[in-house]
C-alpha positions as CSV (number, residue, x, y, z in Angstrom):
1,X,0.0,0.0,0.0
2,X,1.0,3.1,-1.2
3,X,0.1,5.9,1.3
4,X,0.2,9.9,1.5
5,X,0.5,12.4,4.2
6,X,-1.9,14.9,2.2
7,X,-3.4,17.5,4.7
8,X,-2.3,15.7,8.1
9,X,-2.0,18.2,11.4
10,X,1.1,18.2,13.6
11,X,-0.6,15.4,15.4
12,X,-1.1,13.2,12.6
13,X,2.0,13.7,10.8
14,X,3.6,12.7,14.7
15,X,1.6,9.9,14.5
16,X,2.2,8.8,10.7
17,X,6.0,9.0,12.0
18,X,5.4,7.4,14.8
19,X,4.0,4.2,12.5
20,X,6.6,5.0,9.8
21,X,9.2,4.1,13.2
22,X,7.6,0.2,13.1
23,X,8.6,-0.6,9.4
24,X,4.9,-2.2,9.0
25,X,5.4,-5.2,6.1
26,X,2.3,-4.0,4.9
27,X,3.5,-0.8,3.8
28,X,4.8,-0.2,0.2
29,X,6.0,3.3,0.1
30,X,5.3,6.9,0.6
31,X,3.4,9.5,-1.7
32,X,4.7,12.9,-2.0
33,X,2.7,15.5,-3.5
34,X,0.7,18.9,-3.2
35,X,-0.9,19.9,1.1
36,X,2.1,17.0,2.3
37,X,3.0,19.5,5.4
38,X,6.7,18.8,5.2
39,X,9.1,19.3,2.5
40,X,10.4,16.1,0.3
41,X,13.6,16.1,1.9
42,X,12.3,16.6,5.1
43,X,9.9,13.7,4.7
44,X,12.9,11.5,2.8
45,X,14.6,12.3,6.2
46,X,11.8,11.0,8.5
47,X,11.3,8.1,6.7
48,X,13.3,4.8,6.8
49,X,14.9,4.0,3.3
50,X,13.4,0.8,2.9
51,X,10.6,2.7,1.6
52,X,10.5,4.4,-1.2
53,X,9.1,8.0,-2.3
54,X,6.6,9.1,-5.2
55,X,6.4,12.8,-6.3
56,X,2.8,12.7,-7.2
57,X,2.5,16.9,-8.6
58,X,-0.5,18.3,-9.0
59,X,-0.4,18.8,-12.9
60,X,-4.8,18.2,-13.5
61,X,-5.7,21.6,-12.1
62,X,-4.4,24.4,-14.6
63,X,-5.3,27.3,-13.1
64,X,-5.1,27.1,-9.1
65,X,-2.3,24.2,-8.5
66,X,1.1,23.2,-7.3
67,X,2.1,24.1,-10.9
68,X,0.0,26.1,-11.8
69,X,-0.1,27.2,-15.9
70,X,1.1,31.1,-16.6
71,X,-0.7,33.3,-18.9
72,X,-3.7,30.7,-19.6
73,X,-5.8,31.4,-22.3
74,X,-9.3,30.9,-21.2
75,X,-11.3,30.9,-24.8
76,X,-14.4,30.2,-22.2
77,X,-15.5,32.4,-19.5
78,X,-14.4,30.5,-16.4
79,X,-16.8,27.5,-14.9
80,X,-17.8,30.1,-12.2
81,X,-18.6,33.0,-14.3
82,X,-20.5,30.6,-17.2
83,X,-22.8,29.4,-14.2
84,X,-24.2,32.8,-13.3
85,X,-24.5,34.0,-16.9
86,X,-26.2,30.9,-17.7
87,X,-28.5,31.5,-15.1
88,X,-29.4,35.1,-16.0
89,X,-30.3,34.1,-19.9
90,X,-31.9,31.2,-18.9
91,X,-35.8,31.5,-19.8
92,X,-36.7,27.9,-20.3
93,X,-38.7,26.6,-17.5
94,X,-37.5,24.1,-15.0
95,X,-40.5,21.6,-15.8
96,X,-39.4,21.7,-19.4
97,X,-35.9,20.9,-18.6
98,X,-36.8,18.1,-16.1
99,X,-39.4,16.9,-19.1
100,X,-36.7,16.6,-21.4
101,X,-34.9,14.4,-19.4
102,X,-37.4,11.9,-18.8
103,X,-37.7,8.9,-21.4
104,X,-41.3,9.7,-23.7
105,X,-44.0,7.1,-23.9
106,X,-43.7,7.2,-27.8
């Protein structure tokens, strides 16, 4: 089992150490990638060499992430902004949209 310290506290990165200490057999390696609270050589440190580390990036999100893309061209308004304007031109009722979805008896 593969695991990752994403988003632990204090405590629960004491804790992961703590279990990292014991060697369990059933442990395969470490995953290091974006909210891990320590840096990779800190975690390399902290952890016995028997296991090894993954840098698992962030590279799915393009526009808030660990890497995040510079200058992006957004050819769309973003999801956010398409929501509310979607909303404002919208003049279809809600029962016709619902109706559409539902299978006809034809």
């Amino acid at each position: 089992m593969w695991v990752a310290p994403q988003g632990f506290s204090v405590e629960r990165m004491d804790e992961f150490y703590g279990i990292l200490d014991e060697q369990p057999a059933w442990l395969t390696g470490l995953v290091f990638g974006p909210q891990v609270r320590v840096s990779l050589p800190e975690l390399r440190a902290r952890t016995p060499k028997r296991y090894p580390i993954r840098r698992y990036p962030d590279i799915t999100h393009s526009r808030h992430a660990q890497y995040p893309v510079p200058n992006w061209d957004l050819p769309m308004p973003s999801p956010k902004a398409a929501r509310s304007s979607t909303r404002a031109r919208s003049t279809r009722p809600t029962s016709t949209a619902c109706s559409m979805m539902t299978p006809s008896a034809s």
